[in-house]
Structure formats: C-alpha cells, structure tokens
C-alpha positions, 0 to 999 in steps of 0.5 A: 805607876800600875798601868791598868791595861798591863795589871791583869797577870795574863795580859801579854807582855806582863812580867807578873810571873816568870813565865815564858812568852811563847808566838806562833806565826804563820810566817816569818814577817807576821810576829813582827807587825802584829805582836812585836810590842808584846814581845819585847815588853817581855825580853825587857822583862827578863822573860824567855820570848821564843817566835816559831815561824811555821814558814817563811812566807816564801811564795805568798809575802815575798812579792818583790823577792819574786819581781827581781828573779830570785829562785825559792831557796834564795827567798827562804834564806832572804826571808829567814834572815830578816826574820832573825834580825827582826826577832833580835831587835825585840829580844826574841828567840826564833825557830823556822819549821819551813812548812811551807805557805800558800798554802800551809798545810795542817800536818799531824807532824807539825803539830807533834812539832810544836807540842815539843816546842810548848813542853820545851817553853812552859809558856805562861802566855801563848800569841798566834793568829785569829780564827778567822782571815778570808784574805789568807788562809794560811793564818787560821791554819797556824790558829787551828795547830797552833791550839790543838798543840797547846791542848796536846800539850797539856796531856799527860797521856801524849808522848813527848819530852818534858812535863804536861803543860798548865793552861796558858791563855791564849791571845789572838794578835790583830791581822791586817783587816780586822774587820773582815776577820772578826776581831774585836780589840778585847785587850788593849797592850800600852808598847809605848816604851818599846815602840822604838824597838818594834819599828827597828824590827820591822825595818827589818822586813824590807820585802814588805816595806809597805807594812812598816808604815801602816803598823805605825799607823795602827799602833797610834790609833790602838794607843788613842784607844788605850788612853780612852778606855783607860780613864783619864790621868793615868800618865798616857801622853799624847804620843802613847803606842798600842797593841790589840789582842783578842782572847780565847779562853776566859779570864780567871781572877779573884777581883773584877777590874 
C-alpha cells in the first residue's frame, strides 16, 4: 500500500532516494524522543542514519545522575552510553561534540564542526530542533548552528573536505511543549511499524525515565491524527503510532498531493 503521509520524497524517514538522514540534537536524549521513528524507518531502509549530540545534556537532563552524588565526568560517560544504546536500538550512528549545555553556547567552531559533519553525510534529509522553546534555550541554539551549517555547507567558497552540499530540507521535530514553541504538526510521519524500536530506544534513557511514558502518549495521539487527515480506508488501525514534524523550507513538487 502507498502510504500518503510517506509519499512525498521529502518526508523524513522516506527511502525514495539514497540519501542519508542526517539529526541534530542538542543532547544526548532528545533524537530519541522527538525523531526516534524516523530515524529507524530510515536504517530499516537501508539509508545511512547519522545523530550528532551537541552535548550530553550533563547539567540541565541528568537530574537524577545529580541526586545520587555522581561527579561531571561520570554523568557524561553515563549520558554518552545511553545514548549509544539508544541510538543502536534505532540503526543509527552517532557522534558526541560534548559542547556542553545549560547553556549551550553558539561557537564559530561548532559550527565549522558540523559544516564537516553535512559534507561528510551528503544528507538528503536534515531533523533538529524548532526555532522557538522558552523553557530551554539550548534547543534554539542547536536550531540556529545546526541551519547556518547547513547554509555553510552548501558554499563552494567555504572551506571544508568533501563536495558543497545541495539543499536538503529541513524538518523541525516536535518538543516537549508544542504549544509554547509554536509548532504546528505540518508533517504527519506513520512510525507504527517501528514503534517497538523506538520504545527500546528510550528505555535506554533511564536518567529521564518520566519521558518513556509521555513519548508514548504522544505517539498515540499524532497516530489519531495521521488516521484523520489521511481519509478513511487507508489500512491505518486502531493501534497506528505517530511523529510530527514542521518544515522550514517549502516543498518542491511537480503534483499537488
């Protein structure tokens, strides 16, 4: 069956093409709750999945590391390992730039970093943060480099290994409190198939045990969702799992659809 809500070549998670997905995520646990679906339609797919962390989330997502008296460094090693096996669980490839959060700081050199890690991945699809979060500030950082590298990137002039990247689109994943941030659920990703996985993948987090259960949650109402706006007989059931996403550059197409 064509899935509508996964026609569209530039839809995350689509394997239309060979390109590569590439995810930046402010720290080590957010990839997982927020894109963990799309990130392992695509390693199902044979598509190359790579995360980037900017940081491990050490000071502000490690709470309970915190309470039982663990030092920095063994919160980034904690952190950095559930990531890993969280990012194994989806098919995924990972890399830490341990830039450090609360606050994460905006850099020239983080951002040269990942305009290697875009010309390294050619990605034909890119997922990070929405512009907009006033509970955390380190998510539109991760936005605002995370967009500029891919800019960067596309340069002929800018100095870095590999050919100029095309233009990959963007899609923002939906944070914790949509409505405060100003997302609206433009892109409706059916992850039903590889629900299982990314609920492994956040069992792998247990320093923020209290997300498994409200990414669930979440996933069952974007999936009520997805069943609505894709008309009725299309094969979605009653158990049907969803992602959102928002997009940053307009689509291009040759059929409306």
């Amino acid at each position: 069956m064509n899935n509508p809500v996964e026609s569209d070549s530039n839809t995350p998670g689509d394997a239309s093409g060979a390109g590569a997905l590439l995810v930046v995520s402010a720290h080590a646990g957010d990839f997982v709750w927020r894109a963990g679906g799309a990130i392992a339609l695509a390693a199902e797919r044979g598509q190359r999945a790579k995360v980037v962390c900017l940081s491990y989330g050490e000071r502000g997502e490690s709470a309970r590391a915190w309470r039982q008296g663990a030092s920095l460094e063994e919160i980034k090693e904690l952190r950095r390992g559930e990531a890993e096996a969280a990012a194994g669980e989806l098919g995924a490839e990972i890399d830490f730039l341990d830039a450090d959060d609360y606050p994460l700081r905006e850099s020239e050199e983080l951002i040269d970093r990942l305009v290697h890690i875009y010309r390294d991945v050619q990605p034909a699809v890119v997922l990070t943060h929405p512009s907009i979060d006033p509970y955390n500030g380190d998510h539109p950082a991760a936005n605002r480099m995370a967009i500029q590298a891919r800019i960067l990137a596309q340069a002929i002039g800018y100095q870095a290994p590999g050919e100029p990247l095309g233009a990959p689109p963007v899609f923002f994943f939906e944070p914790h409190q949509s409505e405060q941030c100003d997302f609206k659920p433009q892109v409706l990703l059916d992850i039903t198939s590889v629900f299982a996985k990314k609920r492994k993948a956040m069992e792998c987090l247990p320093a923020q045990q209290h997300m498994w259960d409200y990414y669930t949650d979440l996933a069952k109402r974007r999936g009520v969702q997805l069943k609505r706006n894709a008309g009725p007989n299309l094969g979605f059931t009653t158990d049907t799992m969803g992602e959102a996403y928002m997009r940053l550059y307009p689509q291009v197409t040759g059929e409306l659809a």
